[in-house]
N, C-alpha and C positions, 0 to 999 in steps of 0.2 A: 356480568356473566350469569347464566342462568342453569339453572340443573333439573332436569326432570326428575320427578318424585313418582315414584311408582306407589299406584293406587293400595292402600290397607286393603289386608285382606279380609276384614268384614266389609268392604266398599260391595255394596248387592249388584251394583252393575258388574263387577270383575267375575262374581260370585253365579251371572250370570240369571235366568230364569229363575223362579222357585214357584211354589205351590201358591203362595197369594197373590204374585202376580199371572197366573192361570186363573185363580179363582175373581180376581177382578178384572181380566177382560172378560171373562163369563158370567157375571155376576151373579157369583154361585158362591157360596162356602167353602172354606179351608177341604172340609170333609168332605164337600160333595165331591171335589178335585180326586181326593183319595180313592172313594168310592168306585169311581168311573173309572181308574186304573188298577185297581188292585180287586171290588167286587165291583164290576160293572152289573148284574144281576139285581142288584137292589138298587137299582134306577129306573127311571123311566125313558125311552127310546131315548125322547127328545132329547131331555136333560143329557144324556150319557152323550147327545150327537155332538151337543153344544158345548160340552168339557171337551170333548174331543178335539174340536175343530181350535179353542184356545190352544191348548196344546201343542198340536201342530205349528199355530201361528207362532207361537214364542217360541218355539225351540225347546221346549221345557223337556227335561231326560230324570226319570226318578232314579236317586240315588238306593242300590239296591244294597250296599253296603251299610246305609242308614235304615232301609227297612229292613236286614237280616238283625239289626243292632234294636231294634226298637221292638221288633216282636220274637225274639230271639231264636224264629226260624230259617231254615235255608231258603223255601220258598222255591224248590225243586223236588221235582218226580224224578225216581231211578227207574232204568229200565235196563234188561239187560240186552248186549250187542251178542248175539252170536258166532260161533264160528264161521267161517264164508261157507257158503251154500252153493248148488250153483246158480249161474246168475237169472236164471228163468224162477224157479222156488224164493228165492231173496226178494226178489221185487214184491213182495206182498206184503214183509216187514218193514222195507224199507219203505212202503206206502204208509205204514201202521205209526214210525217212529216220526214220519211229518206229519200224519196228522195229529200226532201226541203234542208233540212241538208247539204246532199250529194253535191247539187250545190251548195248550197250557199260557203260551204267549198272552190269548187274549183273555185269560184270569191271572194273570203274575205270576206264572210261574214256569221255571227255564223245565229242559229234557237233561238230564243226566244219565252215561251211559255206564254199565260198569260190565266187565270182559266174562265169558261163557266159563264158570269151573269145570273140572273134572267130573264131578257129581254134585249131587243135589244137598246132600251134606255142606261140603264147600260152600257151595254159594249162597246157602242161608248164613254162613259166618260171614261171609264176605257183607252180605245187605245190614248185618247186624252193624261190621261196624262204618259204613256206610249212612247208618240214621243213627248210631249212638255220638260216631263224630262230628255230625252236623251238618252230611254234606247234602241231604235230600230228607225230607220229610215226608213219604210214604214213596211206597214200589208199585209198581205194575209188571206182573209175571205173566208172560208169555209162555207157550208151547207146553201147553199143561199137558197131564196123561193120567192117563185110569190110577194108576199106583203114585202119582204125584204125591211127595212129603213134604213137598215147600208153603202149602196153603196151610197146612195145621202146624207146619214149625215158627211162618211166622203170625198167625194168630197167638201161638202160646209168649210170644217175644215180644207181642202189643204194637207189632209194627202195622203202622194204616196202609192197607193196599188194596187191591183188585185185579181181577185173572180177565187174563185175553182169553180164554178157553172154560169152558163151562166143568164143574165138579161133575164127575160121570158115578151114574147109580146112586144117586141121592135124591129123594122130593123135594123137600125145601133147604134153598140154597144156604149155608154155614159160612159163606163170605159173600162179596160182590163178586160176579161177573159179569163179561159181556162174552157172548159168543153169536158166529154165524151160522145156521140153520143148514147142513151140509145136506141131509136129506131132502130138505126141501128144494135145492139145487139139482141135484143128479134128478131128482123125480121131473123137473123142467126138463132137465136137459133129457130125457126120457120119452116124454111128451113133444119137445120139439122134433125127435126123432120118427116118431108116429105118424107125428101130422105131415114129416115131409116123405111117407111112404115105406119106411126101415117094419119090416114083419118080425124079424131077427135082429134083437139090440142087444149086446154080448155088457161085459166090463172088465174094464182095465183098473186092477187095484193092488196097494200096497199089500207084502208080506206080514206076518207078525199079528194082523188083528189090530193093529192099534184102534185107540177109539174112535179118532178123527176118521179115517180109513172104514170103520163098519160105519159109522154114522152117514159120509157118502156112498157107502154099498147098498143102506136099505133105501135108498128113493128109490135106486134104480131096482133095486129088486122087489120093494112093493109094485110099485109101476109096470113090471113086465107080469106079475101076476096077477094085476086090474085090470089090464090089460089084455090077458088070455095070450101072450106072444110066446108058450111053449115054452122046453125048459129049459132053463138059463144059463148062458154061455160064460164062463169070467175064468179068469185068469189073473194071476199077478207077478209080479217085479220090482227091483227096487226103485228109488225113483230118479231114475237115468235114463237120459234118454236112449243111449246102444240097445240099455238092457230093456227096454221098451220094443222096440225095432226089433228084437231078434225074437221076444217073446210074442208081439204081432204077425210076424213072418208065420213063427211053428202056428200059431192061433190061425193063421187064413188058408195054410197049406190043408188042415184037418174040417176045416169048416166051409163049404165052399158058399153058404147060404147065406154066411153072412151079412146083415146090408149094413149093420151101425156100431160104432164102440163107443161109449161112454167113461171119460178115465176120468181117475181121481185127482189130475193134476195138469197141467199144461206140458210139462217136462215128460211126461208118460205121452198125453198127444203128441208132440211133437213127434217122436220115434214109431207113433203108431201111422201117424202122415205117412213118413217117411215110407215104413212098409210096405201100406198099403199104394202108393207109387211105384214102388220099384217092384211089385207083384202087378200089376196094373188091375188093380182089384178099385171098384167101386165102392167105396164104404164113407159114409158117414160119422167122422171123427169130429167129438163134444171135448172141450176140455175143461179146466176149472181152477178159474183165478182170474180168467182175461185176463192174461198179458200181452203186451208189446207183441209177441212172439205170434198168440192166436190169432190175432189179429194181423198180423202182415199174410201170415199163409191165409187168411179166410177163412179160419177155426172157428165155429160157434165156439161158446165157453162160458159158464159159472160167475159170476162176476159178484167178488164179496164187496159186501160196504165198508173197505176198512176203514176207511178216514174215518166212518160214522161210529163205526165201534172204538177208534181210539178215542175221538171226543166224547160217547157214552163211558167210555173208560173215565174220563177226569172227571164228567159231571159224578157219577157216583163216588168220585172221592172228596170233592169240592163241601159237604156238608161235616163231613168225618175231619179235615182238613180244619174247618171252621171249629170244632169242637162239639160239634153235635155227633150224637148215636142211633143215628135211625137203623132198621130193621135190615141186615143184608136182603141186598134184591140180585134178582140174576136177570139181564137179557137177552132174549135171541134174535138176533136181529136176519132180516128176508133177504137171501141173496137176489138178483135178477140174470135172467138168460141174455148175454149180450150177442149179437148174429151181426155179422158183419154186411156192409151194405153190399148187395147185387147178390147175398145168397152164401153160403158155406163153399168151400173147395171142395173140388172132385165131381163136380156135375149137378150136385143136389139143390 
């Protein structure tokens, strides 16, 4: 009678792939194996193709448990989730948080999300203990504002991070950011309106002043007076689409000259559509985001590079991460005019 003996569990085959069996079907070093999954950047293409492709072949899965233990980091970015938005305005972050994902993935390191506080007090306590308990080693802060307290609360706390949204009124940037170029948007979206015949390009903008908000004001308003297009029509609302529609409506009853709107959102377009349909008014509606949305009606629209700014988000963490201190850099990065194929809605 026989008894099967279940394999020790140092037995390497139970145990499964490891690193030097990677490293010998690629005939590459222990480290190069490392390299290629954790800094893939200090390789060379090829090299990095050719760990890659062992990899794959064996099955091999790094133990993140063993790398949180070995370099006594998490090896995660926090970011925070918001409150729900509506779902046109949402789509922009929830662009932002895959493409955060997306890189961090391909340098080893996960998205961690932590829930919206009350104020901005709160949530620096919250991020503190967040990277004091170990569950992320630096943040990426989103929806910055002129008055923003969170970039100088947690530089004084030595937390590693960087902002989706640029420090307003300062020259040289005090931390990393990345940010997208709004003005230089609406001034497209401005230009496209020109070139397809609009004499009268009005704007549709946020209440309050916020920064983001004047930032997309001045393309359009430098533009209309490079332009010589007379004096400038604008308007604002919150960003809903009713309260869009109704502030459109009073906007085309008082103006009959109208030919184009330029709004600071998709969510503002969309109830400017609407309007301008149910007035059966010819107008020229830009929005800004390209979403889903602009794009089914045949909305030209503002199209940010988020993906690109979240991954410019991690690269400028990735040296700081490393243990290096190089000089905070900020960038802005070009939005593009997206127009959808056969021409914009409404005739134009």
């Amino acid at each position: 009678m026989t008894t099967d003996v279940p394999r020790a569990r140092g037995d390497r085959a139970a145990q499964g792939p490891t690193l030097e069996t990677v490293a010998a079907l690629a005939g590459v070093s222990r480290q190069t194996v490392s390299n290629a999954l954790h800094r893939p950047d200090r390789l060379a293409p090829a090299t990095r193709d050719k760990v890659m492709a062992a990899v794959r072949e064996t099955g091999y899965r790094p133990s993140l448990a063993a790398r949180q233990l070995a370099t006594r980091r998490a090896h995660a970015i926090a970011v925070r989730a918001d409150q729900p938005q509506d779902g046109i305005s949402g789509l922009v972050l929830d662009a932002f948080f895959h493409g955060l994902a997306e890189a961090g993935q391909r340098h080893g390191y996960r998205v961690v999300l932590y829930a919206q506080q009350p104020d901005e007090a709160a949530e620096l306590a919250l991020v503190d203990d967040v990277i004091a308990g170990g569950a992320a080693d630096a943040v990426v802060l989103t929806a910055t504002n002129v008055h923003d307290s969170r970039p100088a609360g947690l530089a004084a706390s030595g937390v590693t991070f960087c902002a989706f949204g640029r420090p307003w009124g300062v020259d040289e940037p005090p931390h990393d950011w990345v940010d997208v170029d709004g003005a230089l948007g609406t001034a497209a979206a401005t230009e496209h309106a020109v070139a397809r015949g609009a004499r009268r390009v009005g704007f549709l903008g946020w209440p309050d002043d916020a920064a983001t908000g004047r930032d997309r004001r001045e393309g359009w308003a430098r533009t209309v007076a490079e332009r010589a297009l007379g004096e400038p029509v604008e308007v604002t609302c919150e960003n809903d689409t009713d309260a869009a529609e109704r502030c459109t409506t009073a906007l085309l009853a008082r103006d009959a000259g109208l030919d184009a709107l330029v709004c600071a959102s998709d969510t503002l377009a969309l109830g400017a559509h609407r309007a301008a349909q149910a007035a059966g008014r010819r107008l020229l509606v830009v929005g800004f985001d390209a979403t889903p949305v602009a794009a089914a009606l045949g909305l030209p629209s503002v199209a940010q590079p988020v993906r690109e700014a979240a991954h410019t988000c991690l690269e400028l963490l990735l040296p700081r991460l490393r243990g290096e201190d190089p000089p905070p850099r900020g960038v802005l990065l070009a939005p593009t005019l997206a127009v959808p194929r056969g021409g914009p809605a409404g005739g134009w």
